[in-house]
N, C-alpha and C positions, 0 to 999 in steps of 0.2 A: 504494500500500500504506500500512498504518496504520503512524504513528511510534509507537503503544504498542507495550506489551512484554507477553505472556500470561506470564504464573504457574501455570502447571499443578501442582495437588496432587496427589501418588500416593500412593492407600490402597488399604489393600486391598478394600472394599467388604462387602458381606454381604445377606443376601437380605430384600425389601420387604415381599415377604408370605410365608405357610407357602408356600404353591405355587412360590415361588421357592427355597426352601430346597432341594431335591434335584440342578434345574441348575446352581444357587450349587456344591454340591459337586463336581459334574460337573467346573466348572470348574478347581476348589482342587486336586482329585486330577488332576486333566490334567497340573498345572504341572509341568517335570522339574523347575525350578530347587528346586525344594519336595522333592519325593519320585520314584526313579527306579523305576515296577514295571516290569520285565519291557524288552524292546526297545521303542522309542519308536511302531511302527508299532501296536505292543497296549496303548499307555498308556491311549488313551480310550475304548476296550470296558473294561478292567478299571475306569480309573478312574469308568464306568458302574453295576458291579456294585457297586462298595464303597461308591458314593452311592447308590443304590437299598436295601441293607443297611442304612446309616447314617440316613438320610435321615427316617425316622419318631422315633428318639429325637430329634435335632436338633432336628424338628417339634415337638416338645411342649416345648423349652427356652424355642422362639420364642413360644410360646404364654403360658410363664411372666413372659416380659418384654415383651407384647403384641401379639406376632402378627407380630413385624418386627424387624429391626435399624434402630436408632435412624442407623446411623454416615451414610450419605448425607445426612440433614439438619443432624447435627454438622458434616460436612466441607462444608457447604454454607454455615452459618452460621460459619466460619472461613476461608471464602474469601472472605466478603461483608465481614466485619469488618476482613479481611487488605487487600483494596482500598480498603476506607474510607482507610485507615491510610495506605499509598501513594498515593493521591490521581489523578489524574485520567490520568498515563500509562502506568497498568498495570491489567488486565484479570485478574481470576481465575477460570480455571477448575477443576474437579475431574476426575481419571481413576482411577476403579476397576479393578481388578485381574480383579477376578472377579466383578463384575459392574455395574452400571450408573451412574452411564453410563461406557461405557465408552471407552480409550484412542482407538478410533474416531472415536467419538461427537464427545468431549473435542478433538480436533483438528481434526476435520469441523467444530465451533464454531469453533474459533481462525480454521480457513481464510475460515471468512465473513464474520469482520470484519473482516479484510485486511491480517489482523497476520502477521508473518515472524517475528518474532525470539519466544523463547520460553525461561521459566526453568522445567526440571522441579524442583517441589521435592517432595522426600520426605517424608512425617509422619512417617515409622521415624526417631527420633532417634538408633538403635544400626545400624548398617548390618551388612546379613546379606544372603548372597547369596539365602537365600530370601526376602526382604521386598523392600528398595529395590532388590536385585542383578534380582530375578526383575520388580520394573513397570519398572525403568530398558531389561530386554531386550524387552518386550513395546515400548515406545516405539520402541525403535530397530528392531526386525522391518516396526512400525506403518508408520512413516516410510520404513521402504527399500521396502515393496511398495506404496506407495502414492506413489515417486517425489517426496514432496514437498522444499519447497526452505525448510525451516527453520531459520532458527540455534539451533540446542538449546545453552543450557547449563545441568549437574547439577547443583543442593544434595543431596547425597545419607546428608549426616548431620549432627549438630548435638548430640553427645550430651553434650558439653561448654563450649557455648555459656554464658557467665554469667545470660542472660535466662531462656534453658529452664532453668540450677540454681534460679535464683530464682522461676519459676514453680511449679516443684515445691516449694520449699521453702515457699511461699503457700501452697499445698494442703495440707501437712504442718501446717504449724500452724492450718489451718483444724483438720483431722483432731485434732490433739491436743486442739484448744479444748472439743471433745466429752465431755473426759473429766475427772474430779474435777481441781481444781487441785494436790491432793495426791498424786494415783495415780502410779504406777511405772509407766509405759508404756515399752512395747518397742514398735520401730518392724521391721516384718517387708516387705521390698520381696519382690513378686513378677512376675517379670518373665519373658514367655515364653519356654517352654524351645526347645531346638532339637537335634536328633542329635549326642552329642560326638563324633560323626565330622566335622561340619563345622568345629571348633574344632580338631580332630587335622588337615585338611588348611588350616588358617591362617584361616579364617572370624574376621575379629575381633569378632564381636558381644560376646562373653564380657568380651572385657578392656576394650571400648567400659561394657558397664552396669556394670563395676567402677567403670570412672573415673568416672560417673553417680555411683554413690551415694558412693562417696569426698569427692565435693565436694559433694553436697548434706549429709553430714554433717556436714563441717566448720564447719555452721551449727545443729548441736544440742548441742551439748559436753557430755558426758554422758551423753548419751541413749543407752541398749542399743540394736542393732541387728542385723537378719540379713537376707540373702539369701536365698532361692529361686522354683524355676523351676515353672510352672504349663501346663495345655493340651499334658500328654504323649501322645502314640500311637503303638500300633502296639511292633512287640517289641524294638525296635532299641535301645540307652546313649541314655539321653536326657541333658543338664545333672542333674547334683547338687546338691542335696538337692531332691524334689519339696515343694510348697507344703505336701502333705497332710502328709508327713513332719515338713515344721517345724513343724507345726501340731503334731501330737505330741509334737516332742519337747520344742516350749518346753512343751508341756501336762505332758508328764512335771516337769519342772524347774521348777513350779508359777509359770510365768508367769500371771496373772490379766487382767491389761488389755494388749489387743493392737491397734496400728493397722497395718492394713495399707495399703500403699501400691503403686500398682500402674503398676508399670515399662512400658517398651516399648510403652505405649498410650497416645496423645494424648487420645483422646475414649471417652465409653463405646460399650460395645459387649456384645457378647453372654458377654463373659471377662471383663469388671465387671459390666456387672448380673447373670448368673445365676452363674459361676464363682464369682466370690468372693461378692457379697451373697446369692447362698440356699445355693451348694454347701459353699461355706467354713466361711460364717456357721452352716449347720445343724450340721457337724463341729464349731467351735468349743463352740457351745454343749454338745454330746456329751460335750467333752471338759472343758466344764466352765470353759469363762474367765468371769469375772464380767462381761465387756466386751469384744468385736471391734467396730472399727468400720472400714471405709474411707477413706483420704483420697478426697477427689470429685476427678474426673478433669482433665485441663485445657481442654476443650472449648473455647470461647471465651475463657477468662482473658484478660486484658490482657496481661499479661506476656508470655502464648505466641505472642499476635499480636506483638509486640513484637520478640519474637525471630524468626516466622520475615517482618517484614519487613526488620530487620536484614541477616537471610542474604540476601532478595532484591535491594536495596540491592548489598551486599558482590558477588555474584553478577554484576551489572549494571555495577560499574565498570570 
């Protein structure tokens, strides 16, 4: 067997082409760890029908941001940068959630280059049992039916990591560097929402992106700031104040120049490029801001490789 060490990344994935888009949901509404409809034996006939429903708007989003989700070759190109970095006794692979390649696939690889020992690392830098809680279960279900014989150990958050603050905060002032040297910029995090039921039965995501922006602010001193939460569904209390809402209300309180900054996502994806750059962006303009812009995501940054070799490292000893 190989003396290296696999690095497994868990994202959540997203679909390659339009045609992919319907199964991709297929899969999303399956998850319980996500959303519980009905008894488990009728999860995926319904969650069938709600992606069949869904499925054509979705399509025309993809269509907006080019016919695909970008995130596979993001997490592709941060696993490759992530091993450069590590050097020659660790191997990185990728395992999507909900679809390719997937948790199978991802260890079907590890098995044949005859590596044992394995570090799952999470991209969710805020740990939520629907995010890192739900691919961390899918690994382990993976692994018990298929009897393999791996030493698995979890990074399964990092939300206060000093490298990921400071990679964020490199992006933040990219972001700001956009705008007049004189303007009054508010800094607006949004970061995906989640049912405040999961935070009413102890889900720490909420107080996890607290401590997030808490300490990336304490690198703007002065700077206005607000939270909210974006990518609400379905009829259930979702997190307070929604993105659209803030977008209002600093509009009311004649905020003009707005950066947003977009939490709980490492790489772009279909909730940066269309959410915020056309969905947001077209609202803001509506409502009248002289200037939205986004911070750009962390995709490759140095810093984030930085940090999540740090964790593997930390992980490994």
């Amino acid at each position: 067997m190989s003396e290296k060490t696999a690095v497994l990344l868990l994202q959540m994935g997203g679909p390659d082409s339009l045609d992919a888009v319907k199964p991709f949901l297929v899969n999303l509404f399956s998850d319980r760890d996500i959303i519980r409809i009905g008894p488990s034996f009728l999860q995926p006939f319904i969650a069938r029908l709600i992606a069949k429903k869904r499925a054509r708007p979705v399509e025309h989003k993809y269509e907006e941001i080019g016919g695909k989700s970008p995130i596979r070759e993001l997490t592709e190109a941060q696993a490759g940068a992530l091993e450069e970095v590590l050097g020659d006794d660790y191997r990185c692979f990728v395992a999507m959630r909900y679809w390719k390649p997937t948790t199978v696939e991802a260890l079907a690889a590890i098995r044949r280059e005859g590596i044992t020992r394995v570090i799952a690392l999470s991209l969710y830098p805020h740990y939520s049992r629907a995010t890192t809680g739900s691919s961390v279960n899918e690994l382990k279900r993976v692994l018990a039916q298929a009897g393999a014989s791996f030493d698995v150990t979890y990074v399964d958050r990092f939300y206060d990591h000093p490298r990921y603050i400071e990679a964020l905060a490199e992006k933040i002032r990219e972001g700001l560097d956009a705008f007049h040297p004189l303007a009054e910029v508010q800094i607006l995090f949004s970061a995906h929402s989640l049912p405040q039921s999961f935070i009413d039965e102890g889900d720490p995501y909420l107080s996890h992106i607290e401590e997030t922006v808490r300490l990336v602010m304490e690198r703007f001193d002065g700077v206005i700031y607000h939270l909210a939460f974006q990518s609400r569904a379905g009829p259930v209390k979702w997190l307070e104040p929604s993105t659209e809402e803030m977008l209002e209300h600093l509009a009311a309180h004649q905020v003009k120049n707005l950066l947003m900054v977009p939490l709980s996502f490492v790489s772009d994806h279909i909730e940066t490029l269309h959410e915020i750059d056309i969905e947001y962006a077209m609202l803001a303009h509506k409502l009248g801001y002289a200037k939205f812009r986004r911070s750009p995501s962390l995709n490759s940054s140095p810093l984030f490789i930085d940090c999540l070799a740090d964790l593997v490292r930390k992980a490994g000893e």
